[in-house]
C-alpha positions in Angstrom: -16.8 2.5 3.4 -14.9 4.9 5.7 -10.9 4.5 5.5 -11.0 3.4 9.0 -12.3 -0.1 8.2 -9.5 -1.2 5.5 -7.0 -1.3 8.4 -6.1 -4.8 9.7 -7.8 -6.0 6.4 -6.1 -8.7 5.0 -4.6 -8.2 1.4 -4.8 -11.3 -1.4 -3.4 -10.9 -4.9 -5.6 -12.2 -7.5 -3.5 -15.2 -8.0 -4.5 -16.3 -4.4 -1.7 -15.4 -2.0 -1.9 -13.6 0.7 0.7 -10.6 1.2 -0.4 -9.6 4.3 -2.8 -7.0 6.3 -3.1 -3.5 6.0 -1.2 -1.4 8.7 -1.8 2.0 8.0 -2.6 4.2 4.4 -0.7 6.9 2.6 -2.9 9.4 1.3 -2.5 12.0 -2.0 -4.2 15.0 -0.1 -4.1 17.2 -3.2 -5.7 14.7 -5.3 -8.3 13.5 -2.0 -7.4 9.6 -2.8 -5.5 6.4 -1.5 -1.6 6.7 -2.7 -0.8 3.2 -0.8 -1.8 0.4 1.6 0.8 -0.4 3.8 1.9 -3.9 5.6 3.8 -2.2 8.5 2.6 1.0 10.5 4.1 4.1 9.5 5.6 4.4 12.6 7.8 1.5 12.2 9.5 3.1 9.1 12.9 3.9 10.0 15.7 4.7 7.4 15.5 3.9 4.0 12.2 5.2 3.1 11.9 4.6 -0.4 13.3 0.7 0.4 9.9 0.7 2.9 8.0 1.8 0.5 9.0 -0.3 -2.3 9.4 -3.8 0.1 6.0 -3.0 2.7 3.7 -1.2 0.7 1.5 -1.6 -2.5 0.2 1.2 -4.7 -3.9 1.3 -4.7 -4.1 1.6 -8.7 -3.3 -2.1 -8.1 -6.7 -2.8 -6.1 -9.4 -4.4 -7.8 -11.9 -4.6 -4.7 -12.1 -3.6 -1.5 -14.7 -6.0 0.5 -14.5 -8.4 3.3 -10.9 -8.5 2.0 -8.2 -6.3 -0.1 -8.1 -8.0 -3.6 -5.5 -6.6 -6.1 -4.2 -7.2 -9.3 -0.7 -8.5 -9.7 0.5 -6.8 -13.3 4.0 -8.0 -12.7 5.7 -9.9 -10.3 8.2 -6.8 -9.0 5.2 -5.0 -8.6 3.9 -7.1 -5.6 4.0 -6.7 -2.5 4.8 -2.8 -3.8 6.1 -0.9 -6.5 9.2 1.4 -7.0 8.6 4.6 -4.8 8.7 7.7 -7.2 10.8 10.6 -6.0 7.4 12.5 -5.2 5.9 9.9 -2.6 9.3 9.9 -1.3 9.6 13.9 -0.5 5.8 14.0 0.4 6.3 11.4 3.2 9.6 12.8 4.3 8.0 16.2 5.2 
């Protein structure tokens, strides 16, 4: 599967709901994986990053399949839609 066909894929927790669609994808280039799946394009971000992060985004250690739809797990309920953004993400996106 090429990164290209997760966008506009819609995004169910394993509990049923549905959280959205994915926008756009923040990628670890130094480790060559999937960081997080975003529910608003990147270039919508304006502000408070780490807020945008945390309120539109979901980390992809949370993602239990990737098929006709995004399935992830839901290990707590402040995790989902996305979890806290460390300081890292943070200075990586701001760059």
């Amino acid at each position: 599967m090429k990164l290209t066909d997760i966008y506009n894929m819609d995004i169910y927790s394993d509990a049923g709901s549905r959280l959205g669609e994915v926008q756009d994808l923040i990628l670890d280039l130094e480790k060559g994986e999937v960081s997080r799946l975003l529910l608003t394009k990147w270039k919508n971000v304006r502000g408070d990053v780490k807020g945008a992060l945390k309120a539109k985004s979901i980390l992809y250690k949370n993602v239990k399949n990737v098929g006709d739809v995004v399935l992830i797990s839901a290990p707590t309920p402040t995790s989902i839609p996305g979890e806290p953004a460390t300081k890292e993400e943070v200075n990586d996106l701001s760059r």
